[in-house]
C-alpha positions in Angstrom: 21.1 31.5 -11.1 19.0 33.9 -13.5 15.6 34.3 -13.2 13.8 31.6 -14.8 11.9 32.5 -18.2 8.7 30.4 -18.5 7.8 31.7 -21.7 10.9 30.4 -23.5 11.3 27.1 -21.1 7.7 26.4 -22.8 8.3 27.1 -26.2 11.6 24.8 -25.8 8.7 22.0 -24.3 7.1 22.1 -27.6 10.0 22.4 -29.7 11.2 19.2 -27.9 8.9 16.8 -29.8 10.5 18.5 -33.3 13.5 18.6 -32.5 14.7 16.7 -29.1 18.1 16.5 -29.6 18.4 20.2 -30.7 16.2 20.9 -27.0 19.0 18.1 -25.5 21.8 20.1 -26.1 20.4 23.8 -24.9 19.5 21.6 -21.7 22.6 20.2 -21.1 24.4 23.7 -21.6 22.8 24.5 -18.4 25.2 25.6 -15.7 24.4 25.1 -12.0 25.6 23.6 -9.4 24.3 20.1 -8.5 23.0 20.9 -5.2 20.8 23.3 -7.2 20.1 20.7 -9.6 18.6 18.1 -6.9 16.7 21.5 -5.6 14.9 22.1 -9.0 14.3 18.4 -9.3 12.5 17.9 -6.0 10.6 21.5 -6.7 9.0 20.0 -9.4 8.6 16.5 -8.5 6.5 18.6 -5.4 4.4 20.1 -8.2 3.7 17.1 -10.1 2.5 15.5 -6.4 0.1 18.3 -6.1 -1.4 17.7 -9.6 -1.6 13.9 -8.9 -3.6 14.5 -5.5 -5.5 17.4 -6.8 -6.7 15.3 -9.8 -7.5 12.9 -7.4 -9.7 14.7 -5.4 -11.7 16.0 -8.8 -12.3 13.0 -10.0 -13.9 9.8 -8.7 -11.5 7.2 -8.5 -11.9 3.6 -6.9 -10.3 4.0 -3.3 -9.6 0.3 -3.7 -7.6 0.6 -6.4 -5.2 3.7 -6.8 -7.1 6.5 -5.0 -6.0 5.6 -1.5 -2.4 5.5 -2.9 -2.6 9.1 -4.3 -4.6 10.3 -1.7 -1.9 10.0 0.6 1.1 12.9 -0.6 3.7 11.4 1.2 3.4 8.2 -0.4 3.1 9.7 -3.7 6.1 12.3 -3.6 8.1 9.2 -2.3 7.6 7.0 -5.6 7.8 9.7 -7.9 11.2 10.9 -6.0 12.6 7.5 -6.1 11.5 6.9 -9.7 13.4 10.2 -10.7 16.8 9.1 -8.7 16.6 5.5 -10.1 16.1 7.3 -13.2 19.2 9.5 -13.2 21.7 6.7 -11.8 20.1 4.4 -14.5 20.7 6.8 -17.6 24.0 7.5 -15.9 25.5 3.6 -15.3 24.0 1.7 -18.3 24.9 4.4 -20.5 28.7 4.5 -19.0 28.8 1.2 -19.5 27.6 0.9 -22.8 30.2 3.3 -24.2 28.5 6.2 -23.4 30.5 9.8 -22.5 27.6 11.7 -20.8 27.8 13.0 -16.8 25.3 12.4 -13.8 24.8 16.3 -14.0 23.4 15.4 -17.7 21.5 12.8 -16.5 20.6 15.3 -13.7 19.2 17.6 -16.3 17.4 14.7 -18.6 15.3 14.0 -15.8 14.4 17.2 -14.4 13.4 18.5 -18.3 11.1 15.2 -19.0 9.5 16.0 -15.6 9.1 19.7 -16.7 7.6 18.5 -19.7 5.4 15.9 -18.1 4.4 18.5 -16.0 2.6 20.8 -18.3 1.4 17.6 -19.9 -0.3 16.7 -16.4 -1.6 20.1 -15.9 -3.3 20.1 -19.7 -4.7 16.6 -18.9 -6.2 18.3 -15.7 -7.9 20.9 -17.5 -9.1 19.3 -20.1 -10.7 16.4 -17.6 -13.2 19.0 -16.4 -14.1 20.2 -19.8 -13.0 17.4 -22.5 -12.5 13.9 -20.5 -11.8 12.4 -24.3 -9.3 15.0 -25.1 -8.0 14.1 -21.4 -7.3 10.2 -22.4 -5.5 11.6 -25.8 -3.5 13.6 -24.3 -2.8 11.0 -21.3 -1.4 8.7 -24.5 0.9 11.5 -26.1 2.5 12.0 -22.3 3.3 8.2 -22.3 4.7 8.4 -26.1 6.5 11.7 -25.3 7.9 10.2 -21.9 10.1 7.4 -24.4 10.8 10.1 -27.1 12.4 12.5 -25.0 14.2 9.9 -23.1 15.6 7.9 -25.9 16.6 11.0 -27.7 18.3 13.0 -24.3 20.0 9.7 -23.6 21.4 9.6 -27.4 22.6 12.6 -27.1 24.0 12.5 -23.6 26.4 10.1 -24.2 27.0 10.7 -27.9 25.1 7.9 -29.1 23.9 8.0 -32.9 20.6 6.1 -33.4 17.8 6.7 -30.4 15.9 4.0 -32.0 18.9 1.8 -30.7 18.5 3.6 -27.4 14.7 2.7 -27.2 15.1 -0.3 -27.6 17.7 -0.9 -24.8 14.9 1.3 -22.9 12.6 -1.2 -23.7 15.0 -4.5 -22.8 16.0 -2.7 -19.1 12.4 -2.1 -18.5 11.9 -6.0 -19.2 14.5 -7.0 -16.9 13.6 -5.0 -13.5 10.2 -6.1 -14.2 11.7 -10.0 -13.7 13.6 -9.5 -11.5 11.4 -7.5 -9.2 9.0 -10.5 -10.2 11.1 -12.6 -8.9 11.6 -10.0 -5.8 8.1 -10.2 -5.0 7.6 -14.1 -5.3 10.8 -14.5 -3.2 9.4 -12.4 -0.4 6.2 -14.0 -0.3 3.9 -11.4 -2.3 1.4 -12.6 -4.7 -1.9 -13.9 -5.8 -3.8 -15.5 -2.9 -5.3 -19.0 -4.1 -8.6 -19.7 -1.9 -8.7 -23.1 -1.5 -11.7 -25.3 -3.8 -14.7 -26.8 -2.0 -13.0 -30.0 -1.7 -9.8 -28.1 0.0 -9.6 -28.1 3.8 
């Protein structure tokens, strides 16, 4: 593999709002082997659990709610690693089975690039937290939009699909239906609300 150029990975970041199908294609021409490709993934998956524990640390966050989860590293690096994989297989599967043409390498590669992205995203939004907090929460939002715009439009591309907007929206519906069925998970298993029982209750 050459030696990485950050310069023109970073102007390709910005030029992937423009133009993200153009950015799709000079991603996917990418050649390396896949056992480097799970290597660069889980390079900066480590980097973005740095970010997310360092951030933690900076700012004051409610130990009861999410700071004792990203306090602990481990924890962290495990659900971002297994969001990534699920990820990959996802764009990989549903797309093949929709009539799609891309690979798992391409998938490989639409992952790694919208964690690259989200990356300098995540290192802007820690910067400007100790200078601009407002700025901070903007720029929190754009990561969120930009997470669905690259994704729709890699996926497009990917597996030669014409409309993202179509691709969105069948983001949108798979997003609905693990989050009933894992819903449905949870209740089955026992995990939920606790009801205390009223005065008159025994």
């Amino acid at each position: 593999m050459k030696d990485i150029d950050w310069g023109y990975l970073f102007g390709m970041a910005l030029q992937s709002v423009p133009e993200p199908r153009k950015v799709a294609r000079d991603v996917f021409a990418f050649s390396a082997p896949r056992s480097a490709l799970w290597m660069l993934l889980g390079l900066i998956l480590v980097a973005m659990t740095c970010l997310a524990v360092i951030s933690t640390m900076l700012f004051a966050v409610d130990a009861e709610a999410m700071g004792a989860v990203f306090a602990d590293p481990l924890f962290t690096g495990a659900v971002q690693a297994a969001s990534a994989v699920g990820t990959a297989a996802a764009i990989y599967w549903i797309g093949r089975a929709a009539g799609g043409i891309g690979s798992f390498d391409q998938a490989l590669l639409t992952v790694i690039w919208l964690h690259f992205v989200l990356l300098n995203l995540q290192l802007g939004i820690l910067v400007l937290g100790l200078f601009a907090p407002g700025l901070a929460l903007l720029l929190t939002v754009m990561s969120f939009v930009m997470t669905f715009w690259l994704l729709s439009h890699f996926v497009a591309e990917m597996h030669g699909f014409s409309s993202a907007g179509v691709v969105f929206v069948g983001i949108l519906m798979v997003l609905l239906v693990m989050a009933v069925a894992l819903s449905l998970i949870f209740a089955l298993l026992g995990f939920g609300v606790a009801v205390e029982p009223g005065p008159g209750g025994a």
